[in-house]
C-alpha positions, 0 to 999 in steps of 0.5 A: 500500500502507497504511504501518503503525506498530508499537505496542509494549505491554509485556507486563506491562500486558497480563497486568495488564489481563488481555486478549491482544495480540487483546483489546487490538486489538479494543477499540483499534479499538472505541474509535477507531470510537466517537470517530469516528476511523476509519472502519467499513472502517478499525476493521475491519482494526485489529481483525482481527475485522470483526463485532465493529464490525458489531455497532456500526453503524447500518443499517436492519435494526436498525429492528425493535429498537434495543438501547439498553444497546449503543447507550448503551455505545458512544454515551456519549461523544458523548451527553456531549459537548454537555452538557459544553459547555453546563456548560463555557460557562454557568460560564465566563459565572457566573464573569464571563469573558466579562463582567458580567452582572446578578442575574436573569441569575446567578440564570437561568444558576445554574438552567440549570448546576445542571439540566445537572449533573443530566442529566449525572448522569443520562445517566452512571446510563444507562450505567453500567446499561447496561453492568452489563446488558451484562455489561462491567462486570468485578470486578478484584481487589486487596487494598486498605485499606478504611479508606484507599478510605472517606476517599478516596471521602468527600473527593472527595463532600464536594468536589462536595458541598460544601453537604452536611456528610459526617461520617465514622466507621470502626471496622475491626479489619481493613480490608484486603479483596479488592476492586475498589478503583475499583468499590469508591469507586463504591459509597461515592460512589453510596450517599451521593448516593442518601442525600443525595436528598431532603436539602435542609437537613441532613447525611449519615453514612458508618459502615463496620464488620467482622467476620472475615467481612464488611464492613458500610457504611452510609450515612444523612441526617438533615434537611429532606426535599425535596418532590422524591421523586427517584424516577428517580435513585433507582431508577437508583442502587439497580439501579447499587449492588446491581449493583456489590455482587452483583458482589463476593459481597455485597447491598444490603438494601432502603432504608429511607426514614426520617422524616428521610432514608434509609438504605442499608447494604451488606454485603461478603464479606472 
């Protein structure tokens, strides 16, 4: 007979999280069968629901149609993780860790991280749509300090950024809406990339205003603009934007591509 362990959640995170006992076990098991922790037989008796890791397994009668938004869902980890790697070892070799190493080689393995951030970028866009397509992505809100969300999302680009300047204006009469506060940062990090595209040499703003009504954001570069259209990241990064935006009540007008850069503006009900 199979021993068990009893884990105890208190109730209080539950309701926060605003799933049953059940819901809970269901995707314990869901994320423990991705991760390859337990096997189909084991994640099924955890969950108590034997279809919902059914509907994760590979057998030849998918072979017809192969949904890739589910596949991309519960597959991102192990996508991610020889990628991770690759970066891991390639700036454990830039930073001389393991060694000296000449010029050209710098040079060659600066051009392999930098690549690698990217795809790793990429592949992260492909399952955020996949999972805005498959309905997982849900709004949970709270009322939050708009203005506090905006410096705090602004500071974490200019650090992975740190070759673009950022300036920063907001001019809230209120600042505090009912929102996603993680979703919310994800809009402003999203909107500035997608702006920043096709920079090479310039700079990016971040402006927020608001009414009694609505909030209104808006992100512009100004620069030297790249040959590269980044026409794939940006049609990634509209869909995943405009997506997030609808969620909360509000749109995403059309980019406007200006002779310098682009502009995004995004408008949220209060």
């Amino acid at each position: 007979m199979m021993e068990k362990t009893i884990l105890e959640i208190p109730t209080e995170l539950l309701e926060a999280a605003k799933i049953t006992p059940q819901e809970a076990k269901r995707e314990l098991a869901i994320r423990l069968y991705q991760l390859h922790k337990l096997n189909e037989k084991q994640a099924a008796e955890l969950a108590g629901d034997p279809k919902s890791i059914e509907s994760l397994v590979w057998t030849r009668g998918h072979a017809e149609h192969f949904d890739l938004d589910n596949f991309l869902s519960w597959a991102s980890h192990d996508i991610k993780t020889p990628l991770n790697s690759i970066l891991g070892f390639s700036k454990v070799v830039l930073k001389g860790i393991d060694g000296p190493i000449n010029e050209t080689q710098h040079n060659d393995l600066t051009t392999v991280f930098t690549a690698g951030q990217r795809m790793l970028a990429l592949i992260g866009y492909l399952v955020e749509i996949a999972r805005l397509n498959n309905g997982q992505t849900q709004v949970t809100r709270e009322e939050t300090d708009l203005a506090e969300i905006l410096v705090e999302a602004a500071n974490r680009w200019k650090t992975q950024n740190p070759a673009k300047p950022l300036m920063l204006e907001t001019n809230l009469t209120n600042p505090r809406f009912n929102v996603d506060r993680a979703q919310m940062r994800q809009i402003i990090s999203h909107l500035l990339t997608f702006a920043s595209l096709r920079v090479t040499e310039g700079t990016v703003s971040l402006s927020a205003s608001d009414t009694n009504a609505e909030l209104k954001i808006r992100a512009q570069s100004f620069g030297k603009k790249s040959a590269d259209k980044f026409e794939m990241d940006s049609a990634m990064l509209d869909f995943i934007i405009t997506s997030l935006v609808k969620l909360h009540g509000g749109q995403m007008a059309d980019p406007q591509e200006m002779a310098d850069g682009w502009l995004l503006t995004v408008t949220l009900p209060r």
